[in-house]
VEXPA-806617 format. One record per residue (C-alpha): residue in three letters; residue number from 1; x, y, z. Coordinates in Angstrom, 1 decimal. Example, Ala and Ser with C-alpha at 12.3 -4.5 7.8 and 13.67 -1.06 7.14 Angstrom:
2
+---------+-----+--------+--------+--------+
: residuo : num :      x :      y :      z :
+---------+-----+--------+--------+--------+
:     Ala :   1 :   12.3 :   -4.5 :    7.8 :
:     Ser :   2 :   13.7 :   -1.1 :    7.1 :
+---------+-----+--------+--------+--------+
end
This chain:
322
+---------+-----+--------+--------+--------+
: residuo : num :      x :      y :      z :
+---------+-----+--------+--------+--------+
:     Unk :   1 :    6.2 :  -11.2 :   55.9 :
:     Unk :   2 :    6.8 :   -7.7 :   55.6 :
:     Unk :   3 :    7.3 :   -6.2 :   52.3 :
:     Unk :   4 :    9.6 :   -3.3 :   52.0 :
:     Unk :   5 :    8.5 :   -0.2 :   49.6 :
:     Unk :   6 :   11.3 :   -1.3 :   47.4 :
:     Unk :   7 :   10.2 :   -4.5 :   47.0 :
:     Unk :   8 :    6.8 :   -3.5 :   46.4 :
:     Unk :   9 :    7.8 :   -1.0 :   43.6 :
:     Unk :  10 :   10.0 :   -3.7 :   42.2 :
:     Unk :  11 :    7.1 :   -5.8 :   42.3 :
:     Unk :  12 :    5.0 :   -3.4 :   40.0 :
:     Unk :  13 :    7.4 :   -2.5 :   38.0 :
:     Unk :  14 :    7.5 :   -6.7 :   37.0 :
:     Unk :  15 :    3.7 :   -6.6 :   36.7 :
:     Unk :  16 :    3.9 :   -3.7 :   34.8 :
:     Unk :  17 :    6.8 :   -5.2 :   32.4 :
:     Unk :  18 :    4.8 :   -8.8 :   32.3 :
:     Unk :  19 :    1.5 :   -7.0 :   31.2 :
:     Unk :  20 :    3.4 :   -5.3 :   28.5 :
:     Unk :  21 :    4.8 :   -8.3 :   27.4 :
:     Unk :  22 :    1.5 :  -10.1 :   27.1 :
:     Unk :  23 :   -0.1 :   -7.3 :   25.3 :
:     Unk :  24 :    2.8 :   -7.2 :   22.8 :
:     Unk :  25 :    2.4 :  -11.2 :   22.3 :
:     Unk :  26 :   -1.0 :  -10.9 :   21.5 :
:     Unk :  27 :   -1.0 :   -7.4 :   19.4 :
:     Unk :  28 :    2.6 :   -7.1 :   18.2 :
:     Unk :  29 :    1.3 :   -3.7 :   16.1 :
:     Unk :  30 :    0.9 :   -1.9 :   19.7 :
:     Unk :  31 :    4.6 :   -0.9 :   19.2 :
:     Unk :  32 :    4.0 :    0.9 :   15.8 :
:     Unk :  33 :    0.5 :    2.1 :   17.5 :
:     Unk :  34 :    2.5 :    3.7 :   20.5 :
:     Unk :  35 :    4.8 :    5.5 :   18.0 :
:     Unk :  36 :    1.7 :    6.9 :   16.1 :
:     Unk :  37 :    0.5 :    8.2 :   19.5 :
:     Unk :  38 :    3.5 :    9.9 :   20.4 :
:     Unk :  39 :    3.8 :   11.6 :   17.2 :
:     Unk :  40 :    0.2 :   13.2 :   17.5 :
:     Unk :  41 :    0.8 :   14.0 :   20.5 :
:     Unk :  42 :    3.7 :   15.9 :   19.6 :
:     Unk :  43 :    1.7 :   17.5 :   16.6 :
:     Unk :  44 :   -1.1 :   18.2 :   19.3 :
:     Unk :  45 :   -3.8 :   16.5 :   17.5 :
:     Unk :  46 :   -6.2 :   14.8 :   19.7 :
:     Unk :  47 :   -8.2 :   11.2 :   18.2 :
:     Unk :  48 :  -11.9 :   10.8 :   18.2 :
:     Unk :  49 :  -13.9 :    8.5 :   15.6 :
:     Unk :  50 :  -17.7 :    8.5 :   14.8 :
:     Unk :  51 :  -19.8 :    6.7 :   13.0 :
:     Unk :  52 :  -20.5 :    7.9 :    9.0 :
:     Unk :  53 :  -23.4 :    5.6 :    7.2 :
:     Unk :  54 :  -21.8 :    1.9 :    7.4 :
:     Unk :  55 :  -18.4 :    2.9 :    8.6 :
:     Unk :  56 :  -16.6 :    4.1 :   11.8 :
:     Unk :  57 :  -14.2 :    6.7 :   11.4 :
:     Unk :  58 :  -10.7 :    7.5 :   13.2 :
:     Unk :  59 :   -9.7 :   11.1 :   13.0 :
:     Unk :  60 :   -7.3 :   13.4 :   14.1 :
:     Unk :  61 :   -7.9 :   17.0 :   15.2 :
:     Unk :  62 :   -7.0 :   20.4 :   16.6 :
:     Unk :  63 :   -9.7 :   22.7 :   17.8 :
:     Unk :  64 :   -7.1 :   25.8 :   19.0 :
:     Unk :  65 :   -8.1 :   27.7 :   16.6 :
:     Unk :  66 :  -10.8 :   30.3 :   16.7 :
:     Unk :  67 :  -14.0 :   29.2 :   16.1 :
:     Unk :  68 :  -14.8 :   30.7 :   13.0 :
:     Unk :  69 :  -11.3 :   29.8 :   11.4 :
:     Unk :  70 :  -11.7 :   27.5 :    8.4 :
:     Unk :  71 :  -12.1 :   23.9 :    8.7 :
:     Unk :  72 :   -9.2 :   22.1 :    7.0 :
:     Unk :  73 :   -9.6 :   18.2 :    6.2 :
:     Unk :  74 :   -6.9 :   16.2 :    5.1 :
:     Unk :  75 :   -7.1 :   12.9 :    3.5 :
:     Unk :  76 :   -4.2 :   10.1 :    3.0 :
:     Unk :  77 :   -3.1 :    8.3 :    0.1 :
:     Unk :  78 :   -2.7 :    4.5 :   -1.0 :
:     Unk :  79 :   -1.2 :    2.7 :    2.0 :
:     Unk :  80 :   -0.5 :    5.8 :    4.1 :
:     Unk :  81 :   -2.9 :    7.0 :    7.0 :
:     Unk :  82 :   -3.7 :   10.0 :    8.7 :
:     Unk :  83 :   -0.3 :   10.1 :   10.5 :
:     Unk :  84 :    1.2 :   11.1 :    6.9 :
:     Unk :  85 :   -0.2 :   14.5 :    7.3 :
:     Unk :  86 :    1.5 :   15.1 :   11.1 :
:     Unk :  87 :    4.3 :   17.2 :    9.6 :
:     Unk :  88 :    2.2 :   19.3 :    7.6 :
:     Unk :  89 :   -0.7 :   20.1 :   10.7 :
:     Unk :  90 :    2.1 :   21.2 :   13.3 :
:     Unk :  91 :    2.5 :   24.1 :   11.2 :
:     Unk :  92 :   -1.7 :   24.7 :   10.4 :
:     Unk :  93 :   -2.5 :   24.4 :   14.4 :
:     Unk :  94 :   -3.5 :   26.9 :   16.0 :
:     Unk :  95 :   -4.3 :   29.2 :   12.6 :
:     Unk :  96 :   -7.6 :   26.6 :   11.1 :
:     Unk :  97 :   -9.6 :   23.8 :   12.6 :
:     Unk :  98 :   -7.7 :   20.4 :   11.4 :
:     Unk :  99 :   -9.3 :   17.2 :   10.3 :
:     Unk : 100 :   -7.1 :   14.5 :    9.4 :
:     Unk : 101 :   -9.3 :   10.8 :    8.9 :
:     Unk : 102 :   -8.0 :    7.4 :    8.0 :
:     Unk : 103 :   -9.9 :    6.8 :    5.4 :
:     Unk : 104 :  -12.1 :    4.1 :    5.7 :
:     Unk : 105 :  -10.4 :    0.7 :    4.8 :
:     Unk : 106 :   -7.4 :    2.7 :    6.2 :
:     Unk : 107 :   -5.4 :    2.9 :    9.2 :
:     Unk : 108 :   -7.9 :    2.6 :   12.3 :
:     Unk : 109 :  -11.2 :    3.3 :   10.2 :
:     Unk : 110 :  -13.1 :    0.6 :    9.8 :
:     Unk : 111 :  -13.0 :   -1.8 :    7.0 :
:     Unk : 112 :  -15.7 :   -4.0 :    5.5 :
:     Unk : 113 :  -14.9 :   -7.2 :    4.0 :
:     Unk : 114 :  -16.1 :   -6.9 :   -0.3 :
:     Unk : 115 :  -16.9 :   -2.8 :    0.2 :
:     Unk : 116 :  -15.9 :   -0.9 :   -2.6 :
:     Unk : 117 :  -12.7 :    1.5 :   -2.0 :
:     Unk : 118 :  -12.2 :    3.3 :   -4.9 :
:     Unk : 119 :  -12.2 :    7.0 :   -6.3 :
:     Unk : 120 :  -16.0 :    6.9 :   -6.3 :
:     Unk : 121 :  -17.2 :    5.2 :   -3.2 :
:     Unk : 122 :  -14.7 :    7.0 :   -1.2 :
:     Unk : 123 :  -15.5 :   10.5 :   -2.4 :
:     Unk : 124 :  -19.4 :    9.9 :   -1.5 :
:     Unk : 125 :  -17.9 :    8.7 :    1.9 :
:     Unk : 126 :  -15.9 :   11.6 :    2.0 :
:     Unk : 127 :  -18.6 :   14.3 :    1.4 :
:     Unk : 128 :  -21.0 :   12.3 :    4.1 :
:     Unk : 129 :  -18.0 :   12.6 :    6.6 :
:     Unk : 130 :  -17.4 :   17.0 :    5.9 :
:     Unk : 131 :  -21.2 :   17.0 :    7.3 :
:     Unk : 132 :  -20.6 :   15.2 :    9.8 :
:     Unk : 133 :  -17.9 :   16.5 :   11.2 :
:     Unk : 134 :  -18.4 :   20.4 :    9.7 :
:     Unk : 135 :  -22.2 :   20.3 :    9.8 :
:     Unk : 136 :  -23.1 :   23.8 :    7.9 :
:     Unk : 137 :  -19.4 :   24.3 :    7.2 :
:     Unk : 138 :  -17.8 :   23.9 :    3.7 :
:     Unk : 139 :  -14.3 :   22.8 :    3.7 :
:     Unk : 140 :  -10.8 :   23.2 :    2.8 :
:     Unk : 141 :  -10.2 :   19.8 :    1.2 :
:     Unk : 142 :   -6.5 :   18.7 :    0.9 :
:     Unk : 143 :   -5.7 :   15.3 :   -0.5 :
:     Unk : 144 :   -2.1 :   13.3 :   -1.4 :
:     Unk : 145 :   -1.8 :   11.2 :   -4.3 :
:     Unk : 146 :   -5.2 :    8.1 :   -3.7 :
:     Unk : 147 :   -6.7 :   11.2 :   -1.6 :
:     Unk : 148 :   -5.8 :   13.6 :   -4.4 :
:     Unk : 149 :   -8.0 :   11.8 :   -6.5 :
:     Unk : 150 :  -10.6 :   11.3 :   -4.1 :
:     Unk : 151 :  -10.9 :   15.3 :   -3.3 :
:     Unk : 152 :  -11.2 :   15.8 :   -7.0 :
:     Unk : 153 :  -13.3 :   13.9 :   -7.0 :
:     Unk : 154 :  -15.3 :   15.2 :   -3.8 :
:     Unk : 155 :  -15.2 :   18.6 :   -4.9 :
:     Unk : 156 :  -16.9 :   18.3 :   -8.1 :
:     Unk : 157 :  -19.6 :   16.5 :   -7.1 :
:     Unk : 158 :  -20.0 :   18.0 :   -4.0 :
:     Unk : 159 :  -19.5 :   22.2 :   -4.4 :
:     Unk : 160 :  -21.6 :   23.3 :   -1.7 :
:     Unk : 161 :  -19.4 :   21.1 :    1.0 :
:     Unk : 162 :  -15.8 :   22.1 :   -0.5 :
:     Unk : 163 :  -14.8 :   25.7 :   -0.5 :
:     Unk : 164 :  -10.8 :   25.4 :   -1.3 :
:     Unk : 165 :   -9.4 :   22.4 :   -3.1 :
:     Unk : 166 :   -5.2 :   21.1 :   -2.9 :
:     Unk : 167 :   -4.4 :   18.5 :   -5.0 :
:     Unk : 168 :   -1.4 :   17.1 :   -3.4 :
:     Unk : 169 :    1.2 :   14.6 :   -6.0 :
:     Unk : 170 :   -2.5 :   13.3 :   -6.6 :
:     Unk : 171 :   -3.5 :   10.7 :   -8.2 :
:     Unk : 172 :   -6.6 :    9.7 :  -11.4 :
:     Unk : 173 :   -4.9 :   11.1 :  -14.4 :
:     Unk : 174 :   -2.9 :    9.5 :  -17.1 :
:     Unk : 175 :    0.8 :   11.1 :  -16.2 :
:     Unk : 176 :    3.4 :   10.2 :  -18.2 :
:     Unk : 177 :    5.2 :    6.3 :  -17.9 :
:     Unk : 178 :    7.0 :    5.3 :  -15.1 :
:     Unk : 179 :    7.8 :    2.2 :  -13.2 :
:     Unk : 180 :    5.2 :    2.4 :  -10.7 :
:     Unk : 181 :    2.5 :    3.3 :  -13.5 :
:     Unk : 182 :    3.2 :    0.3 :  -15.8 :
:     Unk : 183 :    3.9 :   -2.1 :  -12.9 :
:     Unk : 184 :    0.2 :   -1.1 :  -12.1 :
:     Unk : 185 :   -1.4 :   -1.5 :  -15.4 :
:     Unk : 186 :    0.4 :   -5.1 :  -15.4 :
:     Unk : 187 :   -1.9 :   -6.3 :  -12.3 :
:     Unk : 188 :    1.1 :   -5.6 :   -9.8 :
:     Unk : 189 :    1.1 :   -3.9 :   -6.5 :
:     Unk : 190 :    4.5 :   -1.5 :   -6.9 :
:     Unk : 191 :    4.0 :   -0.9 :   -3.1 :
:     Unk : 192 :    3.7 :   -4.3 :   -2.1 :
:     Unk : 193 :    5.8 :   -5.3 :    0.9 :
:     Unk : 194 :    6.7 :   -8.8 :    2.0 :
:     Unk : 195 :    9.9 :   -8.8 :    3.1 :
:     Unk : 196 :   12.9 :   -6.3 :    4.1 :
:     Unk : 197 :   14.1 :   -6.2 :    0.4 :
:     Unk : 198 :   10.4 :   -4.7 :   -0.1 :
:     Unk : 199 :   10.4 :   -2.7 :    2.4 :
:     Unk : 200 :   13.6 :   -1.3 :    1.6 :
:     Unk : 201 :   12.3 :   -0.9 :   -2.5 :
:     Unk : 202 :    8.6 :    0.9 :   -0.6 :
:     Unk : 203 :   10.3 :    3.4 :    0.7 :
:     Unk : 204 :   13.3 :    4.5 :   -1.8 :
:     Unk : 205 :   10.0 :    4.2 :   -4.2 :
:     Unk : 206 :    7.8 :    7.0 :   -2.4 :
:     Unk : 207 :   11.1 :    9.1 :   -0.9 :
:     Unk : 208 :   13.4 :   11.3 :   -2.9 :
:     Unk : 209 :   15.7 :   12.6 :    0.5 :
:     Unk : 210 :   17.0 :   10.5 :    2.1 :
:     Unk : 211 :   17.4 :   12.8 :    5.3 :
:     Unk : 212 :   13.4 :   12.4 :    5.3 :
:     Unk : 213 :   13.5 :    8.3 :    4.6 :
:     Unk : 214 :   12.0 :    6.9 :    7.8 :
:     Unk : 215 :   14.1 :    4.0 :    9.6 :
:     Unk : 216 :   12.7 :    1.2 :   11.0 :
:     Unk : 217 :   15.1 :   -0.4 :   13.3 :
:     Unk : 218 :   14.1 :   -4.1 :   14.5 :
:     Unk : 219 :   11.7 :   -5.7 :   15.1 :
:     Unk : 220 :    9.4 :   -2.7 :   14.2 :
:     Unk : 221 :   10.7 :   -3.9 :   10.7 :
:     Unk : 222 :    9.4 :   -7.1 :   11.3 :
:     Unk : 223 :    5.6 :   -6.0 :   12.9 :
:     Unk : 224 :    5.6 :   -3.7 :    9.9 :
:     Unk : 225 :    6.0 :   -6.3 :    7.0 :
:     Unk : 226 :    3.7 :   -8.9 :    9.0 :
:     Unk : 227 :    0.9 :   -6.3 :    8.9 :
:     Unk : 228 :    1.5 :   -4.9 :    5.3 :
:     Unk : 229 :    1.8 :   -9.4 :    3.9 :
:     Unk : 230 :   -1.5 :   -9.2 :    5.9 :
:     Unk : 231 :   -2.8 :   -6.6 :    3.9 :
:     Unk : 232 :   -2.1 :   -7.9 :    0.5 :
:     Unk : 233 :   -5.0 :   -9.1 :   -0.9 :
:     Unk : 234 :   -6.9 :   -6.0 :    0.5 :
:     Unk : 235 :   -4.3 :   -3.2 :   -1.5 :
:     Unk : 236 :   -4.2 :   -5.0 :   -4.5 :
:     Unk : 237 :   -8.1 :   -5.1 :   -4.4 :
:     Unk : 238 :   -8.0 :   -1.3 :   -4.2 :
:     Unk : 239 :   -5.4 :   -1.0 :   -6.5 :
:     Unk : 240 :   -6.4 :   -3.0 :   -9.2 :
:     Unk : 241 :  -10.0 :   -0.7 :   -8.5 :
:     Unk : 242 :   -8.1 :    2.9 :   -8.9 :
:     Unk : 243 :   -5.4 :    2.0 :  -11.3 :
:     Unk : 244 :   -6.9 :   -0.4 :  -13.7 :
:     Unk : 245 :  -10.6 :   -0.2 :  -13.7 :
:     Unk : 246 :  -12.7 :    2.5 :  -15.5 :
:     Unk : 247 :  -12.9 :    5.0 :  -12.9 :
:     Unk : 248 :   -8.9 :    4.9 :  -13.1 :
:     Unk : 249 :   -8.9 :    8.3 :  -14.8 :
:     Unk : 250 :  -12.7 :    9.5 :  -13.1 :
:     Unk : 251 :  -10.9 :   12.4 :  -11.3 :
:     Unk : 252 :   -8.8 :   13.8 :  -14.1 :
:     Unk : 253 :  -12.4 :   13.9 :  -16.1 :
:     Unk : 254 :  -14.1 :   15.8 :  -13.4 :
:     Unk : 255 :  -11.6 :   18.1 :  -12.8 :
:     Unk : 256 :  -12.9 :   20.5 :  -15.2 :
:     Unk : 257 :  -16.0 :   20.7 :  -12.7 :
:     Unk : 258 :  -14.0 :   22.0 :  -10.3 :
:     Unk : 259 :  -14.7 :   26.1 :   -9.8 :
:     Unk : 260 :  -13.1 :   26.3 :   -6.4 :
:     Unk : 261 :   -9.9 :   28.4 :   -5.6 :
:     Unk : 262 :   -7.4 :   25.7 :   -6.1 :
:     Unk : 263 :   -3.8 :   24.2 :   -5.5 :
:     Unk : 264 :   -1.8 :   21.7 :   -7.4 :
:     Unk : 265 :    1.1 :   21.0 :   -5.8 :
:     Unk : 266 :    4.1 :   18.2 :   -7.0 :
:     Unk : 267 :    7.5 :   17.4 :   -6.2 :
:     Unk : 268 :    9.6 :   17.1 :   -9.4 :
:     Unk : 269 :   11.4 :   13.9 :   -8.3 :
:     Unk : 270 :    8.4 :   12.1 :   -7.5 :
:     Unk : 271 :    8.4 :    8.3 :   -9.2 :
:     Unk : 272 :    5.0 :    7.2 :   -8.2 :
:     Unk : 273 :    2.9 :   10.2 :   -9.7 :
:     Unk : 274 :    4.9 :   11.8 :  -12.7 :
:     Unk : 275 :    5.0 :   15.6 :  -12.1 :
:     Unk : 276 :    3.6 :   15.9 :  -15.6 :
:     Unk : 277 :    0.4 :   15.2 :  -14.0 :
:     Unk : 278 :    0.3 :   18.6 :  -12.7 :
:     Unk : 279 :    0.1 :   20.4 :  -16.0 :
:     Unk : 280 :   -2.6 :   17.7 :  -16.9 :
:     Unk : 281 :   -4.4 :   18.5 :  -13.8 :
:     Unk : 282 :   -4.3 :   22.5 :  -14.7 :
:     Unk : 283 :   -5.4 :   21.7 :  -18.0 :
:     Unk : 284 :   -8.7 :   21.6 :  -16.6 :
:     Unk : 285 :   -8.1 :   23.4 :  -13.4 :
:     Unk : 286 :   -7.1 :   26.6 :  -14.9 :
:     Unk : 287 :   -7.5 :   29.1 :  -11.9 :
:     Unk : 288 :   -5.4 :   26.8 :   -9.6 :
:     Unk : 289 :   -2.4 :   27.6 :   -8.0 :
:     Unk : 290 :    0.9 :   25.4 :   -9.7 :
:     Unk : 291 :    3.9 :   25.0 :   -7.0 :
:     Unk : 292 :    6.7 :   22.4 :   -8.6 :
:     Unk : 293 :    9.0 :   21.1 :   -5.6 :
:     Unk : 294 :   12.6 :   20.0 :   -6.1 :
:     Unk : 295 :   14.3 :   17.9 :   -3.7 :
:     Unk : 296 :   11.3 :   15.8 :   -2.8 :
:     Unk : 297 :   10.0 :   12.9 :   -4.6 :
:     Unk : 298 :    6.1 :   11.4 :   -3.5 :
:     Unk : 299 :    6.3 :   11.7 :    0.1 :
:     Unk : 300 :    6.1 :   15.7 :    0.2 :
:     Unk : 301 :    4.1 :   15.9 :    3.3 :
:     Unk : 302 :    7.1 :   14.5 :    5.2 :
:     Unk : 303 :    9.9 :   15.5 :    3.2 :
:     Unk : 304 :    8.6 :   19.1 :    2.6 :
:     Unk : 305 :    6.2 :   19.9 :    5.5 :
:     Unk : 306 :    7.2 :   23.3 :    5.6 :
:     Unk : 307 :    6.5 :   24.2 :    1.9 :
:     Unk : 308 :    3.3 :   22.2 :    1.4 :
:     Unk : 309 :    2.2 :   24.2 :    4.4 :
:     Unk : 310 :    2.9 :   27.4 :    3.3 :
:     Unk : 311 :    1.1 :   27.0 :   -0.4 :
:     Unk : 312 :   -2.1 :   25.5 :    1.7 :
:     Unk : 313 :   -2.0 :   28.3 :    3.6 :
:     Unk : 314 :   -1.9 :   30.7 :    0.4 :
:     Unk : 315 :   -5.1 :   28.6 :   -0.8 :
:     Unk : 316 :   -6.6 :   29.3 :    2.3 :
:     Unk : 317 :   -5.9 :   32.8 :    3.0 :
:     Unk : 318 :   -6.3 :   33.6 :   -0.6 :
:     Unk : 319 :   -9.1 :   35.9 :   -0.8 :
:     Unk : 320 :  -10.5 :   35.4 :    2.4 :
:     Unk : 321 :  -12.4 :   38.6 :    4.2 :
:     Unk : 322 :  -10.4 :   39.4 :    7.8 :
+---------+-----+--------+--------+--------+
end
């Protein structure tokens, strides 16, 4: 029997559909994967990873910039990834060299089951990963909320590696009470998601605009909340580690370490890291930049892109021989 072109691009086109079925039956996440793909490619980031001691790493980059540009690496906060910082690198590209990890645990990093992911452990991990990927280079090191305490963190105890410093709504100092703070110290996971009522509570928690509030249309909704009950046990392990342990408060302590050129940046609406933390944070970061956001609540990167880009690029360019 003779088969017509049509019929043979109708044919592939089933094939095609039937493969994307299967692979959506047996990884359902694929979907949310396919988005986070698009998005860097729109940011024109590019994805390697590489192996850092016991851990692989997934990164984003850009590379447009000239080669003697500075290096700027980026690191998430608790339950975010590297996508979170998407916004902010479409308007560094093409001006410094971006690095935006999942940190490990995080996202597509690796994560090993009873590994230690708090302030500490991740700071050393951090500081292994600049000389990996910047080998001879020290750093721009921005970091939101977790990762805000994690640079802190990084670039006390590792000077040499960390030229410029942005702490970014960051976390590891004892801001003033809110709901998410004493909901932490009670042994709960404020950012826990099980179901769309969760979901819903997530993100009007970490959002202030509501122009900037992501929607998640079905059944992304549904892959979402299957992955983040999944991940239960492993956030509240981290949580419990850098909001309730002793190292809770590690970064704010080293802070006064920190002799970099510096940023602190906060929105004034944010109800997951009180914006008093900032002036705690100065306290012992005295030659640091202070930029107070309205409008915005924890989420800055997204619902501010524009702004926290232009005080990191005042931090970098601050300074700086031509």
């Amino acid at each position: 029997m003779r088969i017509t072109r049509s019929r043979l691009a109708a044919a592939l086109v089933a094939a095609a559909l039937l493969s994307g079925a299967a692979l959506l039956w047996h990884n359902p996440y694929a979907i949310i994967s396919g988005d986070f793909t698009r998005q860097r490619i729109a940011a024109h980031l590019s994805k390697a990873s590489v192996q850092v001691g016991d851990h692989r790493w997934v990164y984003a980059f850009n590379d447009d910039a000239p080669a003697d540009a500075p290096v700027v690496v980026m690191l998430h906060g608790f339950t975010g990834s590297k996508e979170n910082w998407y916004p902010v690198a479409r308007q560094l590209r093409g001006r410094y060299r971006l690095v935006i990890p999942d940190l490990p645990g995080w996202g597509e990093s690796e994560r090993i089951a009873g590994a230690d992911y708090g302030f500490l452990a991740q700071s050393e991990r951090v500081a292994h990963f600049i000389r990996t990927v910047a080998p001879g280079r020290s750093v721009v090191l921005l970091g939101h909320s977790m990762g805000g305490g994690i640079t802190a963190l990084t670039a006390a105890r590792h000077p040499d590696d960390v030229a410029r410093v942005g702490l970014i709504d960051a976390a590891g100092v004892r801001f003033r009470d809110n709901r998410f703070g004493i909901e932490v110290l009670a042994g709960r996971n404020p950012f826990g998601v099980s179901d769309e009522a969760t979901l819903a509570r997530y993100l009007d928690t970490v959002f202030y605009d509501a122009k900037a509030k992501p929607t998640i249309p079905w059944p992304v909704d549904r892959i979402y909340i299957a992955r983040r009950k999944a991940d239960a046990a492993f956030e509240q392990r981290v949580l419990d580690r850098i909001g309730r342990s002793d190292e809770r408060f590690l970064p704010g302590e080293v802070a006064a370490d920190i002799r970099q050129p510096a940023l602190l940046l906060w929105c004034r609406q944010d109800a997951v890291i009180d914006a008093s933390a900032l002036a705690l944070y100065a306290q012992k970061i005295p030659q640091a930049t202070r930029v107070m956001l309205d409008g915005c609540g924890h989420m800055s990167l997204v619902e501010q892109p524009d702004a926290v880009a232009m005080a990191a690029t005042l931090l970098i360019e601050r300074g700086r021989a031509r």
